[in-house]
gemmi code that builds the backbone of each chain (N, CA, C; Angstrom):
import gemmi

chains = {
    "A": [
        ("UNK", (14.048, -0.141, 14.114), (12.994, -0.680, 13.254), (12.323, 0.465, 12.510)),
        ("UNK", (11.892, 0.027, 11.074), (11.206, 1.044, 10.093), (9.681, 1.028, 10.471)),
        ("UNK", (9.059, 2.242, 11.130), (8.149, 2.436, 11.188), (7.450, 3.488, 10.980)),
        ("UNK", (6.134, 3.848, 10.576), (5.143, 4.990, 10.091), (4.563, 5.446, 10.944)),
        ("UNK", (4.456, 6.357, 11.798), (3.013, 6.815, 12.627), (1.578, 7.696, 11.851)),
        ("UNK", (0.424, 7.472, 11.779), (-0.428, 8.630, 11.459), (-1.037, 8.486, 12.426)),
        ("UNK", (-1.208, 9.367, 13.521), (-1.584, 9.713, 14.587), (-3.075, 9.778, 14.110)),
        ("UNK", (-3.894, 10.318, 13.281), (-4.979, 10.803, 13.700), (-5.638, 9.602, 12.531)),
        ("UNK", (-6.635, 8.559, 12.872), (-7.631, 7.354, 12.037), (-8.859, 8.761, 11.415)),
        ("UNK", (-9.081, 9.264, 12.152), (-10.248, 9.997, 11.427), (-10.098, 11.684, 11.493)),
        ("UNK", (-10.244, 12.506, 10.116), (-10.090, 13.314, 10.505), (-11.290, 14.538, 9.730)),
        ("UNK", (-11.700, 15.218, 10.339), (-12.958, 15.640, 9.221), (-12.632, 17.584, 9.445)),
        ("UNK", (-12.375, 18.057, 7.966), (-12.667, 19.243, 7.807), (-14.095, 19.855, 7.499)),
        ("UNK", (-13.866, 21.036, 6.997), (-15.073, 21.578, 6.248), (-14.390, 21.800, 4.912)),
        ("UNK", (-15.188, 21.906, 3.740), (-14.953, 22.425, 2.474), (-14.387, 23.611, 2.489)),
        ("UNK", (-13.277, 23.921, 2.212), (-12.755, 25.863, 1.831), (-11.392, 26.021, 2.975)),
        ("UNK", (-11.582, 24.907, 3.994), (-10.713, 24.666, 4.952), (-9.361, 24.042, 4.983)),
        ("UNK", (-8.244, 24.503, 5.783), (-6.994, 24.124, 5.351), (-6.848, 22.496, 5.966)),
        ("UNK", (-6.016, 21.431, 5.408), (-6.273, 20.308, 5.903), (-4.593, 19.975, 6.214)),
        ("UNK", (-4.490, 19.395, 7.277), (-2.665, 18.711, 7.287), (-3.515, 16.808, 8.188)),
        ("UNK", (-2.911, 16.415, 7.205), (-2.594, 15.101, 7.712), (-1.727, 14.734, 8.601)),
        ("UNK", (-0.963, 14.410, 9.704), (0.260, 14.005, 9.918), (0.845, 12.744, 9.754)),
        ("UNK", (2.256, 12.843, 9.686), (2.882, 11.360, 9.699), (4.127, 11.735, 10.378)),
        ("UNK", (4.500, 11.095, 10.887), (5.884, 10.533, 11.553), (6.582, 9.336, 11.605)),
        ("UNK", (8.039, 9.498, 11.185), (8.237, 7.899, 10.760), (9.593, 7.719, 11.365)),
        ("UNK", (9.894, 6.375, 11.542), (10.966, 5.961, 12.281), (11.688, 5.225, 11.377)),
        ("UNK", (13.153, 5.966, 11.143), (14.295, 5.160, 10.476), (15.468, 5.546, 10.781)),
        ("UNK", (16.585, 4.795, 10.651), (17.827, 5.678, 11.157), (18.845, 5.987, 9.326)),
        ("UNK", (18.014, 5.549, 8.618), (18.950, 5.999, 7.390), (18.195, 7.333, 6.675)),
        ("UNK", (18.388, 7.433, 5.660), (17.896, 8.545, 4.383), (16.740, 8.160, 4.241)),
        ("UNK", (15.777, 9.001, 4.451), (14.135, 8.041, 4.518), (13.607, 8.513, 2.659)),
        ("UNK", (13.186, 7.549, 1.867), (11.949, 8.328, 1.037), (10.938, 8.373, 1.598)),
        ("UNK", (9.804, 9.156, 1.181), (9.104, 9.373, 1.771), (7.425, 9.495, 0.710)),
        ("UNK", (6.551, 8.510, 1.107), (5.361, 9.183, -0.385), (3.831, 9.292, 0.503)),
        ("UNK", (3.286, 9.738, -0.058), (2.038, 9.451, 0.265), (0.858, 8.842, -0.547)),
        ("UNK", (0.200, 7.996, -0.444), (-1.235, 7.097, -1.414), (-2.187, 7.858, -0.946)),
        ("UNK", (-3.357, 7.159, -1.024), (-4.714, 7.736, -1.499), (-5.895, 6.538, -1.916)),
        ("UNK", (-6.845, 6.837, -0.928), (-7.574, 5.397, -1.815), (-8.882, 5.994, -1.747)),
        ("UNK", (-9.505, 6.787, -2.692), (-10.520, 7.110, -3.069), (-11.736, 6.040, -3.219)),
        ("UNK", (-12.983, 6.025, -2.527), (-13.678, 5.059, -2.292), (-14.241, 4.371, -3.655)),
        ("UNK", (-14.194, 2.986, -3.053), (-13.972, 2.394, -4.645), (-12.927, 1.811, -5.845)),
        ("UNK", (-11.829, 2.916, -5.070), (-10.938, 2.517, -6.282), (-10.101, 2.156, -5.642)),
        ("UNK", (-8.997, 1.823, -6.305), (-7.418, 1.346, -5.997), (-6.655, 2.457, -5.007)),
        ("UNK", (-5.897, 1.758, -4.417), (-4.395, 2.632, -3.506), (-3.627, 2.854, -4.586)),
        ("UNK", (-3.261, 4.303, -5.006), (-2.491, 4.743, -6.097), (-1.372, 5.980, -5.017)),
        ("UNK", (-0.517, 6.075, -5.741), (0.405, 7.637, -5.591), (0.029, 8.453, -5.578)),
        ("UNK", (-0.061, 9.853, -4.475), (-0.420, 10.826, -4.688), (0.322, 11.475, -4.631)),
        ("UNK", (1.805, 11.780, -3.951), (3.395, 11.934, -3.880), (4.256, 11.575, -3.562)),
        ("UNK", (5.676, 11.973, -3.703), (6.458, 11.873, -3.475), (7.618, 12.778, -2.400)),
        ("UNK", (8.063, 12.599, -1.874), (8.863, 13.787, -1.576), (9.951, 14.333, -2.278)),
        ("UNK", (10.870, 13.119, -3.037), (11.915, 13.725, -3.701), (11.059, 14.069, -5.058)),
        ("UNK", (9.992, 14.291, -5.344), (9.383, 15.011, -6.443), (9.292, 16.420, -6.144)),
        ("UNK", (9.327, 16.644, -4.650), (9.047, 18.353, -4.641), (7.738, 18.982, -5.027)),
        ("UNK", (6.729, 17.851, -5.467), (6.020, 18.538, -6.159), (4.127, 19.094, -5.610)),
        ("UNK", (3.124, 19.574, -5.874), (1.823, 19.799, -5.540), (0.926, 19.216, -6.531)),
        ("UNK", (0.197, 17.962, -6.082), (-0.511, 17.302, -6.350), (-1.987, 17.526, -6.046)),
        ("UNK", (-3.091, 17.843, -6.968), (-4.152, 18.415, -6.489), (-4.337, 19.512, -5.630)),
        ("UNK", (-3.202, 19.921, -5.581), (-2.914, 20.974, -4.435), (-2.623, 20.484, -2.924)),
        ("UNK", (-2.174, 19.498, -3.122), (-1.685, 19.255, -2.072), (-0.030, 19.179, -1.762)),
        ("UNK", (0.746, 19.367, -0.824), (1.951, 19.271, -0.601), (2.153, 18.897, 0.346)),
        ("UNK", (3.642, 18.324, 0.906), (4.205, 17.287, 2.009), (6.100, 17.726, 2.234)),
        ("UNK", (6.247, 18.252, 3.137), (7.683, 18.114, 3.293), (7.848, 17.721, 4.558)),
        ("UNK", (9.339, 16.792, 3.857), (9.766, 16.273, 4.988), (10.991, 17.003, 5.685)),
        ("UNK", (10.092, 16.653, 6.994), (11.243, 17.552, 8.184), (11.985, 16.267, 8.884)),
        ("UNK", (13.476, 16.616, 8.426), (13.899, 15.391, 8.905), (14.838, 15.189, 10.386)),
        ("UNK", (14.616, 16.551, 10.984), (14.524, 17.220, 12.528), (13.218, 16.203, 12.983)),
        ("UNK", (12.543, 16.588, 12.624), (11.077, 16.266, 13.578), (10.540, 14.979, 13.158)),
        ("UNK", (11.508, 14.370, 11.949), (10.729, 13.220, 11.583), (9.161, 13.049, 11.116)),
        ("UNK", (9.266, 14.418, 10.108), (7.558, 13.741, 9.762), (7.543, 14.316, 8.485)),
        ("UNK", (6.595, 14.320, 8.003), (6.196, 14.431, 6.530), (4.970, 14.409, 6.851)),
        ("UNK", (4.350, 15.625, 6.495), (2.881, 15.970, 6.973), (2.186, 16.265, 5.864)),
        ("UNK", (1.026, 16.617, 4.780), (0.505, 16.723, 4.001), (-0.301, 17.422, 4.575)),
        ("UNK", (-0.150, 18.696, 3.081), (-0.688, 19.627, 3.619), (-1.891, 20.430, 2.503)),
        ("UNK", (-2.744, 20.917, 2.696), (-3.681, 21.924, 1.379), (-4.469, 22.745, 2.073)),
        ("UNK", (-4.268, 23.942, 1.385), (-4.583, 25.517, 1.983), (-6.323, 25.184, 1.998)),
        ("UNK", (-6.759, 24.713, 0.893), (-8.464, 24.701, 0.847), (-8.712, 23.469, 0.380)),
        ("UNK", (-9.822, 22.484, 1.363), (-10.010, 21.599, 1.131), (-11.207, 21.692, 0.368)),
        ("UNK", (-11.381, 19.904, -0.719), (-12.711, 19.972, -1.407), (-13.218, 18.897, -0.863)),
        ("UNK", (-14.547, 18.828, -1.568), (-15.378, 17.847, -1.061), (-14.546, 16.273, -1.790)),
        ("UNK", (-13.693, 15.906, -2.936), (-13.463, 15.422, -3.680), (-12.201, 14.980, -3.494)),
        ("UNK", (-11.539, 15.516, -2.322), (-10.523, 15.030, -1.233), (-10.673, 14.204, -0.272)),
        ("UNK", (-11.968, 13.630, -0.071), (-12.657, 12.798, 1.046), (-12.493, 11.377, 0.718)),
        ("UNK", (-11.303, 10.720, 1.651), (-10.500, 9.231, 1.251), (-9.967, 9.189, 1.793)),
        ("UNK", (-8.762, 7.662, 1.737), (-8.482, 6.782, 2.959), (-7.037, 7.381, 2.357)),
        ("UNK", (-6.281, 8.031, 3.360), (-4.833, 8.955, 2.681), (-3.862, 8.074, 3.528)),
        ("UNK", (-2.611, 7.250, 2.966), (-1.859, 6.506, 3.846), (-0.515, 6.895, 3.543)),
        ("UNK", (0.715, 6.909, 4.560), (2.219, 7.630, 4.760), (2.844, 6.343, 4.323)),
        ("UNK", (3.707, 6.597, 3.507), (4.531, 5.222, 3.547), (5.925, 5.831, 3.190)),
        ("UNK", (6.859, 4.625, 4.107), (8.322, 4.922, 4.363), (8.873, 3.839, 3.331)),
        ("UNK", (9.893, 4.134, 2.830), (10.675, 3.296, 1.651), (11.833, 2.887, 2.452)),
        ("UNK", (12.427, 1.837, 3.087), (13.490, 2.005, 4.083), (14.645, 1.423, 2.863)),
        ("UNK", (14.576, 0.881, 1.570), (15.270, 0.687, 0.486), (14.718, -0.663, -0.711)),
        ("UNK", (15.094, -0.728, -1.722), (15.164, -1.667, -2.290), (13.518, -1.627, -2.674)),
        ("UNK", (12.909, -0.624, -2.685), (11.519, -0.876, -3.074), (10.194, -1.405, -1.893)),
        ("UNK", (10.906, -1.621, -0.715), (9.831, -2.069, 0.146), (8.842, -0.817, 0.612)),
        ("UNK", (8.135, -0.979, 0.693), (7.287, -0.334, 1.527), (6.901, -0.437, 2.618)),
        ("UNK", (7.274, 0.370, 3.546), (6.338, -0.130, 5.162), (5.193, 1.527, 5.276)),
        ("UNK", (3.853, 0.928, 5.208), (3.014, 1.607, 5.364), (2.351, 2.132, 6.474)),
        ("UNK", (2.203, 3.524, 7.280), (0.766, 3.409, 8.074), (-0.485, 3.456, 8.525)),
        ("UNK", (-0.909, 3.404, 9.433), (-2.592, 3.113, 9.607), (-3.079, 3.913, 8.773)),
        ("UNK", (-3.224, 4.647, 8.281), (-4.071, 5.794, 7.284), (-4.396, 6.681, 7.892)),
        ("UNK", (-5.482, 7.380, 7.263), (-6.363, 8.153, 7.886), (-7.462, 8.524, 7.086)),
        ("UNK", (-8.449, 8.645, 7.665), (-9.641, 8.636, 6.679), (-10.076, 10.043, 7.071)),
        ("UNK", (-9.677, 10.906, 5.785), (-10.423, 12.368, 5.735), (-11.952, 12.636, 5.138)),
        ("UNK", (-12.603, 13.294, 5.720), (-13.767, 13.632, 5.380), (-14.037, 15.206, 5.279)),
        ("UNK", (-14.400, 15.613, 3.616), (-14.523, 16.966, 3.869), (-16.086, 17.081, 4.267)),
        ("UNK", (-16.348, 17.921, 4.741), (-17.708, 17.832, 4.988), (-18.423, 19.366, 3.999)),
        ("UNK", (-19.495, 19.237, 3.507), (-19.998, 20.286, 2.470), (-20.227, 21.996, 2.844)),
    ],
    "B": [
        ("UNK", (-3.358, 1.889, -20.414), (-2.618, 0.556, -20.395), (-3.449, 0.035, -19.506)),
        ("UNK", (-3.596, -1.078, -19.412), (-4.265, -2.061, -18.735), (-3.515, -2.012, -17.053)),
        ("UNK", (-4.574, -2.250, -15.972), (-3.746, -2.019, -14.579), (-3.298, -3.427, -13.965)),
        ("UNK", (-3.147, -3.428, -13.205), (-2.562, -5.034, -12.613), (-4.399, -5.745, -12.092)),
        ("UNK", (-4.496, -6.606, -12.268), (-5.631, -7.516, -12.555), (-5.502, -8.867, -11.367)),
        ("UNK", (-6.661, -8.452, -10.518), (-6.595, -9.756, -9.176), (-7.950, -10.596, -9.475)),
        ("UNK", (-7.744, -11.896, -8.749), (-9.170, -12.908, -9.104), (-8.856, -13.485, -7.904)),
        ("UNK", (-10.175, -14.150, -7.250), (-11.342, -13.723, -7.406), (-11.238, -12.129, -6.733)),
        ("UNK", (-11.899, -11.385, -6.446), (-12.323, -10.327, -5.768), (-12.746, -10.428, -4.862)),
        ("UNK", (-13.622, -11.784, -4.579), (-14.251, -11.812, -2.673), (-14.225, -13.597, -2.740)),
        ("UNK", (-14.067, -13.736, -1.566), (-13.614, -15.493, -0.829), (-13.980, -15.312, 0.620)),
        ("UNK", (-14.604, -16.355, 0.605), (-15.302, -16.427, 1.976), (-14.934, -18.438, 1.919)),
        ("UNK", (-14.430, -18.396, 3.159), (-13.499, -19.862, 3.442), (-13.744, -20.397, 4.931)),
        ("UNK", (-14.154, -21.593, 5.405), (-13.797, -21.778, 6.900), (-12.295, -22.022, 6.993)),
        ("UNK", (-11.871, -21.683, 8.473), (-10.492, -22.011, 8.555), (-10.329, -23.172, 8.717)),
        ("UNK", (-8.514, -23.631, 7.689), (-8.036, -24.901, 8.294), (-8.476, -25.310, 6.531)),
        ("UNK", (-9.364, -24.664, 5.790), (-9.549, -24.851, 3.927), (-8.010, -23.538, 3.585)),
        ("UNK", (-8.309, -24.737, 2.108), (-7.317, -23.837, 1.546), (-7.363, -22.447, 0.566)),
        ("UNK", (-7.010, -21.737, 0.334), (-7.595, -20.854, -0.788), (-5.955, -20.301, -1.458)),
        ("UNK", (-6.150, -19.471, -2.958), (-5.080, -19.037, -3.616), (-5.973, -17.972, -4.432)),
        ("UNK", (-5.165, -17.005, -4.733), (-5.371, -15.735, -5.002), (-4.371, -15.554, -6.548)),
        ("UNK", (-4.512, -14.888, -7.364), (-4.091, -14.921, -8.591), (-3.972, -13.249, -8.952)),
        ("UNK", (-2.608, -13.242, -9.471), (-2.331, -11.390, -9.776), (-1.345, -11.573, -10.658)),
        ("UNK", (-2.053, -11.014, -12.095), (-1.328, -10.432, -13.242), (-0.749, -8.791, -13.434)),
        ("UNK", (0.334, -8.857, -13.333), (1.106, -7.562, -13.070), (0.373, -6.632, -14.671)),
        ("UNK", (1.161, -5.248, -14.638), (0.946, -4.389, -15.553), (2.202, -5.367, -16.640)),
        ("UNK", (1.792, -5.396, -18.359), (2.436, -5.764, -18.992), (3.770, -5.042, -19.091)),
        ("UNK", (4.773, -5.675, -18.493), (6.314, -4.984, -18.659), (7.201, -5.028, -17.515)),
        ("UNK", (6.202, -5.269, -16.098), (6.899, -5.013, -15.158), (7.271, -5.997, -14.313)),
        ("UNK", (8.805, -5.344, -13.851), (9.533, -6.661, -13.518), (9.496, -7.311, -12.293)),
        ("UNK", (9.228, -5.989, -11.102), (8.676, -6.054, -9.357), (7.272, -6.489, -9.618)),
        ("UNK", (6.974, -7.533, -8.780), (5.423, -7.579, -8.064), (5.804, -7.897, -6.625)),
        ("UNK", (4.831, -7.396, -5.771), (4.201, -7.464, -4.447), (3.330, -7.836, -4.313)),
        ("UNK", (3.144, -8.748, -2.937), (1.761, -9.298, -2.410), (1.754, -8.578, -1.328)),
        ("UNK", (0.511, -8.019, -0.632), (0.241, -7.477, 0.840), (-0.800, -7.807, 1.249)),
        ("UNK", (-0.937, -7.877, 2.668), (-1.828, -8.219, 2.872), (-2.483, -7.045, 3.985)),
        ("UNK", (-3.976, -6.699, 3.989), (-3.900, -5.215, 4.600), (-5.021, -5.606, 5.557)),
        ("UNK", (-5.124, -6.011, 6.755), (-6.105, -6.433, 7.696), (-6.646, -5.240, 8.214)),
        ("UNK", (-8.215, -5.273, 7.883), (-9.387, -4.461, 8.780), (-8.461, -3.124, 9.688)),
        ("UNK", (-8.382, -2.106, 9.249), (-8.135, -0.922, 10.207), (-6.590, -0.550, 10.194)),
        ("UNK", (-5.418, -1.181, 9.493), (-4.257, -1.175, 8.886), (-4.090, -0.486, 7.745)),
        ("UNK", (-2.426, -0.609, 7.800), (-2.004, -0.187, 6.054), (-1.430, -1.589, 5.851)),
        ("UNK", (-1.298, -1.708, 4.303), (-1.144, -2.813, 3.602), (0.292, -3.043, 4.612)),
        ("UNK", (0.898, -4.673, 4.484), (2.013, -5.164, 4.986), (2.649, -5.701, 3.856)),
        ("UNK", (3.757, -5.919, 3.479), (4.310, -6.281, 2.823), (4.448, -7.897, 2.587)),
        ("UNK", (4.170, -9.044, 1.903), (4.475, -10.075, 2.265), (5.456, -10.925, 1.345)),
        ("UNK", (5.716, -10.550, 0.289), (6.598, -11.015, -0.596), (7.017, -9.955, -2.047)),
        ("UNK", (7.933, -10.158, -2.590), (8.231, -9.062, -2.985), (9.107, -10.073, -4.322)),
        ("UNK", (8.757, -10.297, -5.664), (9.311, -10.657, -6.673), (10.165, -9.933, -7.370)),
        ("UNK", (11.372, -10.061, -8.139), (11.913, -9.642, -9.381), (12.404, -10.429, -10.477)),
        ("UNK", (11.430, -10.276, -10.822), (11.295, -11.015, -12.154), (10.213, -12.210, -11.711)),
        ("UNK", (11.043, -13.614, -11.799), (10.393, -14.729, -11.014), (11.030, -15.171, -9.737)),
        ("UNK", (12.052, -14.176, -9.342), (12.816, -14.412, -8.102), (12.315, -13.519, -6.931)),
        ("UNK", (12.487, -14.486, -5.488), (11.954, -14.004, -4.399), (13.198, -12.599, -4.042)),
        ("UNK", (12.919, -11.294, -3.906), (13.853, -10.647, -2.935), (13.369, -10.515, -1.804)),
        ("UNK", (12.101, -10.321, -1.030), (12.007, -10.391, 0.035), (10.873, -10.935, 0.397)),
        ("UNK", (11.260, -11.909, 1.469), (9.474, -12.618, 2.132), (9.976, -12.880, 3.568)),
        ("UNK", (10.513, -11.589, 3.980), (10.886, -11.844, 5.361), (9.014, -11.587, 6.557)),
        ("UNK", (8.290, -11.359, 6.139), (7.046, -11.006, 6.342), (6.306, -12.261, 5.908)),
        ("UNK", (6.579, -13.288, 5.179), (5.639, -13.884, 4.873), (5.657, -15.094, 6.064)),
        ("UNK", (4.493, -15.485, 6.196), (3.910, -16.701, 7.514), (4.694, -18.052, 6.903)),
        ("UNK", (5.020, -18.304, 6.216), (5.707, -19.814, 5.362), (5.637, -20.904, 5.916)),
        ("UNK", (4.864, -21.070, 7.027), (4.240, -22.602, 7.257), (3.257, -22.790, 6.810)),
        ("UNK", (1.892, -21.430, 6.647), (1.199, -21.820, 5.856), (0.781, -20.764, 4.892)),
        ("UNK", (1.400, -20.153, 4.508), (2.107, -19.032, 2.837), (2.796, -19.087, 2.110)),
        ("UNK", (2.564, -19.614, 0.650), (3.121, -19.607, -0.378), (2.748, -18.834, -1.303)),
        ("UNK", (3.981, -18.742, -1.805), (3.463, -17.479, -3.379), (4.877, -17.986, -4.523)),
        ("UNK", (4.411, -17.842, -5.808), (5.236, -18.157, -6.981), (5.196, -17.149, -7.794)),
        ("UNK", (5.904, -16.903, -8.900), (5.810, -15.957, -9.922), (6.471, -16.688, -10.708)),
        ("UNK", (5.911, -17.412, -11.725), (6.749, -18.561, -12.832), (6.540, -17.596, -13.675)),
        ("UNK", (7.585, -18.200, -14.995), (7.760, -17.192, -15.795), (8.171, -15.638, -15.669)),
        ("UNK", (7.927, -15.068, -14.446), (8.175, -13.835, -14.428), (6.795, -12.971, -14.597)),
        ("UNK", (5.734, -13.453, -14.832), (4.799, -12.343, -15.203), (3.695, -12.789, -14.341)),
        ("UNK", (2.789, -13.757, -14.244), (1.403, -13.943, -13.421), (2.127, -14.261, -11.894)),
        ("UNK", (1.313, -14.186, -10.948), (2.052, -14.614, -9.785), (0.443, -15.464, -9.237)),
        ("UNK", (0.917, -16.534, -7.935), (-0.145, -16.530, -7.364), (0.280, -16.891, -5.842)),
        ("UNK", (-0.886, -16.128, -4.388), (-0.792, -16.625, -3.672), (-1.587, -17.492, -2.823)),
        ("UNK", (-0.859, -18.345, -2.102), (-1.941, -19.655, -1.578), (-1.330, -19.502, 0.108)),
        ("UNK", (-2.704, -19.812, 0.534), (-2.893, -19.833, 2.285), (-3.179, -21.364, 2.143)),
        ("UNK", (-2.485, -22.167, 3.209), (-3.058, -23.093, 3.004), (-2.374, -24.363, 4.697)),
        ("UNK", (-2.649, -24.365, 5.451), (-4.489, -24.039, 5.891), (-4.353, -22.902, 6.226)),
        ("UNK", (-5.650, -22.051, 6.353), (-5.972, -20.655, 6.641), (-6.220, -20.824, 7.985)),
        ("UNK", (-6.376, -19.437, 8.609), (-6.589, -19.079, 9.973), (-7.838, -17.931, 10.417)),
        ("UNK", (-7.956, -17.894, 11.231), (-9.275, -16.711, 10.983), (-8.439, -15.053, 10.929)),
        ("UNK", (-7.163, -15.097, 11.542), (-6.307, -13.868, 11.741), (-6.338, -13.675, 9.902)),
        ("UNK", (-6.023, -14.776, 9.162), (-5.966, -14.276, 7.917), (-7.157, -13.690, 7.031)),
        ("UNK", (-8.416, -13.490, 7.807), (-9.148, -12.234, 7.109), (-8.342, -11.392, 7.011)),
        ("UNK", (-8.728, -10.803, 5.677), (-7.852, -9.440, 5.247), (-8.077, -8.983, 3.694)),
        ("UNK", (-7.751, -8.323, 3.241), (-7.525, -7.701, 1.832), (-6.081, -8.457, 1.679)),
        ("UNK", (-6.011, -8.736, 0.178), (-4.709, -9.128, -0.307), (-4.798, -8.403, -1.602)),
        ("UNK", (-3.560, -7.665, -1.528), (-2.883, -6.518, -3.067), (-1.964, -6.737, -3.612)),
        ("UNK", (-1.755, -7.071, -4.699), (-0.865, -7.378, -5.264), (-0.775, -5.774, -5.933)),
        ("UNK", (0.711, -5.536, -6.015), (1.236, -4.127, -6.828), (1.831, -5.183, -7.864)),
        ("UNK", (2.640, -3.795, -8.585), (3.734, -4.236, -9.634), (4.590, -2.874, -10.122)),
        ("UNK", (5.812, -3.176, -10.257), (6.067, -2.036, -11.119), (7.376, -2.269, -11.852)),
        ("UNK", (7.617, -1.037, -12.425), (8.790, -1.445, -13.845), (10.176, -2.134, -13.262)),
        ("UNK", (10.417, -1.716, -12.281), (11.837, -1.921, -11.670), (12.455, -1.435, -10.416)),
        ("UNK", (12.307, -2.315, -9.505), (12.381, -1.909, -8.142), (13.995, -0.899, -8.101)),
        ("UNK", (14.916, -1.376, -8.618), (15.872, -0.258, -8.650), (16.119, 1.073, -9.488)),
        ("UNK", (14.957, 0.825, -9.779), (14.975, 2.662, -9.947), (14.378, 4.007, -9.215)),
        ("UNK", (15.079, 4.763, -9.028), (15.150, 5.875, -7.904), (13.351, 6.447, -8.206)),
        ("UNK", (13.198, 6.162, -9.445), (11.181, 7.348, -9.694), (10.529, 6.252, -9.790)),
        ("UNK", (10.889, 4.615, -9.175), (9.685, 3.747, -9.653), (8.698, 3.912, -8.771)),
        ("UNK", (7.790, 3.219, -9.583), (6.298, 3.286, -8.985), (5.659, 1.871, -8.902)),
        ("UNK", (4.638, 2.073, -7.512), (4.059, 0.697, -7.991), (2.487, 1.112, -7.928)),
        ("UNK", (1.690, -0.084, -8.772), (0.804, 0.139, -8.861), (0.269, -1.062, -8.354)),
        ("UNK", (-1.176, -0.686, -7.961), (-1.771, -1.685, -7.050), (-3.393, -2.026, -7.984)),
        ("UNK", (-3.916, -3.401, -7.565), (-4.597, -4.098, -8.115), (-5.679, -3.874, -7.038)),
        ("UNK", (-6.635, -4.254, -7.699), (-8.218, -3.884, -6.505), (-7.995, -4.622, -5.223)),
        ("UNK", (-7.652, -5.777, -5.536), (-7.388, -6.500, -4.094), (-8.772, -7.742, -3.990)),
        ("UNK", (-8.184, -8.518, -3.065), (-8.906, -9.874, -2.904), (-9.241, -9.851, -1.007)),
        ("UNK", (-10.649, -9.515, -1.369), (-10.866, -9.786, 0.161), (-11.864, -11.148, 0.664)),
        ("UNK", (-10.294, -11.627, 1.391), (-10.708, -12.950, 1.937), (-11.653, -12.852, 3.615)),
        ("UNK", (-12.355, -13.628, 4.065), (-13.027, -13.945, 4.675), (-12.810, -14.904, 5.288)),
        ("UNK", (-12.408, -15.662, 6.455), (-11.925, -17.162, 7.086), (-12.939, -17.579, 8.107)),
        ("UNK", (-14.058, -17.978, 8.107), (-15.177, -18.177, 9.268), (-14.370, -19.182, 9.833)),
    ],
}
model = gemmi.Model(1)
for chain_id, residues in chains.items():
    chain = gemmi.Chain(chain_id)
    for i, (resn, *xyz) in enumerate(residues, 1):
        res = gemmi.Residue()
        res.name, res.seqid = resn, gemmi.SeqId(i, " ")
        for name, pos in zip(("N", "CA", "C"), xyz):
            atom = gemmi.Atom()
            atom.name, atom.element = name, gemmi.Element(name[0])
            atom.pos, atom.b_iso = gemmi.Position(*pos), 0.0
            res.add_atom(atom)
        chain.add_residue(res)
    model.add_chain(chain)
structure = gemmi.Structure()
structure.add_model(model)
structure.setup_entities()
């Protein structure tokens, strides 16, 4: 079965501080792999991808597909990073299976 | 461009009434999704359109969950009778084309229902 872990519901840095989210996910095929974002107030949007490779706000995510996770990661956190950040596994065809989130808080 | 567009925004219902939820995709796109994301969760998947055709509603409750997408473009979903488990947020996404390798979906504010 396709499933997401984010181990940690709440997680609170300080401002200037390095932040990793974790995720771990369960599939037995080629996983994609993205991460959302739901900034208070607004919509659940994209914040990456994995086959994008890319750093988003400064943030980055690779997936280790040894250890099964895809962790999100940023050297210095801001106050303006503080939101509901959720892992989601693509097991094909466009579905999404999402998990629990995690709600980061930078603190000032 | 205009984003995908949900009505009402808040519903408050006793259970065992009926209610329906209404989501206009982004103009163009051919995937929509309904989810439904209960208190302390990530969204679940509950039906999954292309075009006006179902590809997946292996998630959906269908004794008392329905959802349509006529025409291909507005969709709507209906609880009917409701339950109190069905408090929750309901999101409708959308996006250009579920078979493409960079699609994206985009998600609508969401409809949070209430079932006293």
């Amino acid at each position: 079965a396709q499933r997401v872990t984010q181990p940690e519901k709440l997680l609170s840095v300080f401002k200037g501080a390095p932040v990793e989210l974790k995720c771990n996910y369960s599939y037995s095929g080629s996983p994609e792999l993205f991460w959302y974002v739901q900034y208070s107030r607004q919509r659940l949007q994209l914040l990456l991808r994995h086959i994008s490779r890319e750093s988003i706000k400064g943030f980055t995510a690779d997936l280790n597909k040894g250890e099964t996770s895809f962790h999100l990661k940023k050297p210095f956190a801001q106050e303006e990073d503080s939101a509901m950040y959720y892992c989601a596994l693509k097991p094909g065809a466009q579905k999404l299976v999402f998990g629990q989130g995690t709600r980061l808080t930078i603190n000032p | 461009e205009a984003g995908v567009a949900q009505s009402p925004r808040y519903k408050i219902i006793e259970k065992r009434q009926s209610v329906a939820f209404w989501c206009n995709p982004i103009s163009g796109h051919a995937t929509l999704y309904w989810y439904q994301q209960i208190l302390g969760q990530g969204p679940k998947l509950l039906i999954q359109f292309q075009n006006n055709g179902v590809v997946d509603d292996s998630q959906l409750p269908k004794d008392r969950f329905s959802a349509e997408r006529l025409k291909g473009v507005d969709s709507t979903l209906k609880i009917q009778p409701a339950k109190l488990e069905d408090s929750a947020v309901y999101l409708c996404a959308s996006s250009l084309n579920r078979r493409l390798s960079t699609d994206t979906q985009y998600f609508g504010p969401g409809t949070r229902l209430t079932v006293l």
